[in-house]
N, C-alpha and C positions, 0 to 999 in steps of 0.2 A: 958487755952484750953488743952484739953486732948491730948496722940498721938494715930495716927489715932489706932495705932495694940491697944490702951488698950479702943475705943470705943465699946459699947455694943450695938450699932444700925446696925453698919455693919458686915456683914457674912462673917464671913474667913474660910478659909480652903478650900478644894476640892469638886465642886460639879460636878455631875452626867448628863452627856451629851450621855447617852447612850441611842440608840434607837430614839423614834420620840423627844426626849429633845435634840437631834444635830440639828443643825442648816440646816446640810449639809443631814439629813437622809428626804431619795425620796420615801418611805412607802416599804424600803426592797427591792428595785429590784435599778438598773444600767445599762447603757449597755457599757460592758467593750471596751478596746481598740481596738479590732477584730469587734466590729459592733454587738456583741450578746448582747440580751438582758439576765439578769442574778438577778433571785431569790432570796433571803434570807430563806433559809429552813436547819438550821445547825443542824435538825435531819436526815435528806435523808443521807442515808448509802453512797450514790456517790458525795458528797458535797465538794466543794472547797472551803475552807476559809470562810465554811458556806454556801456558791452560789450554785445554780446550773443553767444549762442554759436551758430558759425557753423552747425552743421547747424539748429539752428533757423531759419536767415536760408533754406536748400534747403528745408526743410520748407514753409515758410510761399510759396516761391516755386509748389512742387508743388501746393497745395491752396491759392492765389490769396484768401489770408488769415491772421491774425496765429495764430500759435498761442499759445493760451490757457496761461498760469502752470502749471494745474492739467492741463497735459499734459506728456507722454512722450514721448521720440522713441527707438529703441535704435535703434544698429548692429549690424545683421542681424550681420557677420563680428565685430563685438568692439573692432574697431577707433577707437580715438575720436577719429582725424586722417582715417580716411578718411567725406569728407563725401556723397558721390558719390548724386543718386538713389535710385538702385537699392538701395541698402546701407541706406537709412532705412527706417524703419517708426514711425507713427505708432499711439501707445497709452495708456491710461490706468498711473497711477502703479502700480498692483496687478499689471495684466498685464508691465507692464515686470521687475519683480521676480522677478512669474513665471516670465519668461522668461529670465533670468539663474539663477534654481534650478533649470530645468529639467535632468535629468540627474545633478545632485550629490548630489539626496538619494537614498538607496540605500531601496530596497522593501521593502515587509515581509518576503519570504521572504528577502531580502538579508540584512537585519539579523538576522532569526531562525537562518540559518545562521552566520551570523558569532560569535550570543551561544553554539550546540551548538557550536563550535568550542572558545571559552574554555572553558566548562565543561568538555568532552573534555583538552582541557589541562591546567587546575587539574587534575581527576583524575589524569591521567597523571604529574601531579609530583610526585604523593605530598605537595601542600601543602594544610593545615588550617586552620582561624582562628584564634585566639589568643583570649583573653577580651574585650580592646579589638576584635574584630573584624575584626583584620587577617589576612593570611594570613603563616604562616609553614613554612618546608619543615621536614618530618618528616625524622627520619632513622631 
């Protein structure tokens, strides 16, 4: 019996798993750790690693040019699989933030009621400071 390395039935060497001969390859798209879904197009001038993220690829189809590094796109609904249109919105990096704090920060009379709250409370426990400044209940 022959050894295996001087058989002529089996193929040695390095073969070629690149593209849809991976095992692992999803027809060129992923959705990376962030939740975005993400292209294979490693001619697009704004390409990562090859990728680009697909609501950027609707954006840029909508407004019939590349969108620029130093833009923003939000999902109107939150959504960051749904790429659709209607649900994009093109914006600067500032307003994008904007628009994601919108709502969570509580207002001033918000906050100013909330701080007459604690204090009303602290009073009402009958708790004091202590030297280090902490509070501790009287009895």
């Amino acid at each position: 019996m022959a050894l295996a390395s001087r058989r002529k039935d089996i193929k040695w060497g390095k073969t070629s798993f690149d593209g849809e001969a991976n095992p692992n390859f999803n027809g060129g798209q992923y959705v990376d750790k962030r939740g975005y879904l993400r292209v294979l197009m490693p001619e697009h001038p704004h390409q990562n690693h090859g990728y680009v993220y697909m609501h950027r690829l609707v954006m840029e189809g909508m407004i019939n040019r590349y969108v620029e590094p130093w833009e923003a796109i939000h999902h109107i609904n939150e959504i960051k699989l749904d790429n659709r249109p209607d649900n994009l919105f093109l914006t600067t990096p500032s307003e994008h933030s904007g628009l994601h704090r919108a709502g969570k920060r509580k207002s001033l009379e918000e906050r100013t009621q909330m701080r007459n709250q604690v204090r009303e409370r602290r009073k009402n426990s009958g708790a004091k400071r202590n030297a280090a400044g902490q509070f501790v209940k009287s009895d």
